[in-house]
N, C-alpha and C positions, 0 to 999 in steps of 0.2 A: 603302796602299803596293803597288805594284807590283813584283814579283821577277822575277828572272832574264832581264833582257833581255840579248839575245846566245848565252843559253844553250844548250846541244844537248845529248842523250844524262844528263840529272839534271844540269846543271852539269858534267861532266867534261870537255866541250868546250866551246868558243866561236866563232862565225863573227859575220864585222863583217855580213855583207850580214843577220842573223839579228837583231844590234842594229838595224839600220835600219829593219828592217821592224815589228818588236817598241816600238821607239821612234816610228813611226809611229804603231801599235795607242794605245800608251797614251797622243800625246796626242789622240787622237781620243775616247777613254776619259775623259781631263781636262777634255775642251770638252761633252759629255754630261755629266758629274758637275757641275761646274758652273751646269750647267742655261739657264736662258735669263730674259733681263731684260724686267722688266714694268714699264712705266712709261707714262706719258703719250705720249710719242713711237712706243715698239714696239705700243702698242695701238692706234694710229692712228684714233681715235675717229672725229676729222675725217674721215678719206680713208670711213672705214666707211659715213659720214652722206651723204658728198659721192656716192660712186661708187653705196651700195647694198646690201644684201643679195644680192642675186641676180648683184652686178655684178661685170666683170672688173678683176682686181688687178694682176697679171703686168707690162703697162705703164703704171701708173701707176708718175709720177717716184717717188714716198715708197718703192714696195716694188725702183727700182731703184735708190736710193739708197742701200740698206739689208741687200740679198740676197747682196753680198757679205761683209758682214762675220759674216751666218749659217750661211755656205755652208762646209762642208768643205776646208779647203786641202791637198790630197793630193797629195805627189810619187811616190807609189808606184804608188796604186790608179787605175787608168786606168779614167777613167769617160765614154771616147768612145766613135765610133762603131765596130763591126769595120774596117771598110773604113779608116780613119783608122788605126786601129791597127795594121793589115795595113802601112800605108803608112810608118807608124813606124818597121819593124823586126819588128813582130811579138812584140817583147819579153815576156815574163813576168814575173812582180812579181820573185823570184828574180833574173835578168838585171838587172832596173833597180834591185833593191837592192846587190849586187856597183857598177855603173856611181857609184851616189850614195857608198857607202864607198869610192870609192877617190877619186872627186872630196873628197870630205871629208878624206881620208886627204891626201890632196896638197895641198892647196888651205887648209886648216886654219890661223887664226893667232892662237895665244895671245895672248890680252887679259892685259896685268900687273893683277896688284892695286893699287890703290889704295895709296899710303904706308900711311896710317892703318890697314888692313885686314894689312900684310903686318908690321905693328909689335904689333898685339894680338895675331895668332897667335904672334908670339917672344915673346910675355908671358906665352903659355898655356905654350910648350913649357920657357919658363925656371922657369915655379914648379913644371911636371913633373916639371924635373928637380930640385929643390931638394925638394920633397915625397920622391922615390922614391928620392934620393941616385946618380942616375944621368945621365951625360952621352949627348945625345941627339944632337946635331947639333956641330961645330965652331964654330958662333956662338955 
């Protein structure tokens, strides 16, 4: 489990660009933990036999077919060149987390639940209240 994303100062504060970047971290944390898939395909036996020990991988079609779904997807962590960056804005992770929480923040559109999903939690809440003898909601 991962704690206190958004967090500042032990929990007493909260900043969104602090969730964002913190939300970043841990799924990057998730795709590490996870580990990486071993199979007939990622172990590329073929291309191993075909190209070589000693031989170049880089443009072979199998590893550019493949490199992006290994590859880091980072909206935060700018992993160009200076001069690119320069040309950016010059931005800091800081600046581009503020930019993505507010785009979030605005841009944001709640998915309804599912009937069947928003009908078991009034199932949960009604036997709550019938266990605790306490009215929880107007429904």
């Amino acid at each position: 489990m991962i704690y206190g994303l958004g967090m500042l100062a032990q929990g007493i504060t909260f900043d969104y660009a602090q969730l964002v970047i913190t939300n970043e971290i841990a799924r990057m944390i998730k795709e590490v933990v996870a580990g990486i898939k071993v199979d007939r395909d990622t172990l590329a036996l073929e291309v191993i036999h075909a190209v070589g020990a000693a031989g170049e991988y880089v443009s072979h079609e199998h590893t550019y077919n493949r490199f992006r779904a290994l590859a880091s997807n980072n909206k935060l962590i700018f992993r160009g060149t200076r001069d690119t960056w320069e040309k950016d804005g010059s931005k800091d992770l800081t600046e581009r987390a503020y930019e993505e929480a507010l785009e979030l923040y605005n841009n944001f559109k709640i998915k309804p639940l599912p009937g069947d999903v928003v009908s078991k939690m009034r199932d949960i809440v009604n036997e709550a209240e019938d266990h605790f003898s306490v009215e929880l909601s107007d429904e």
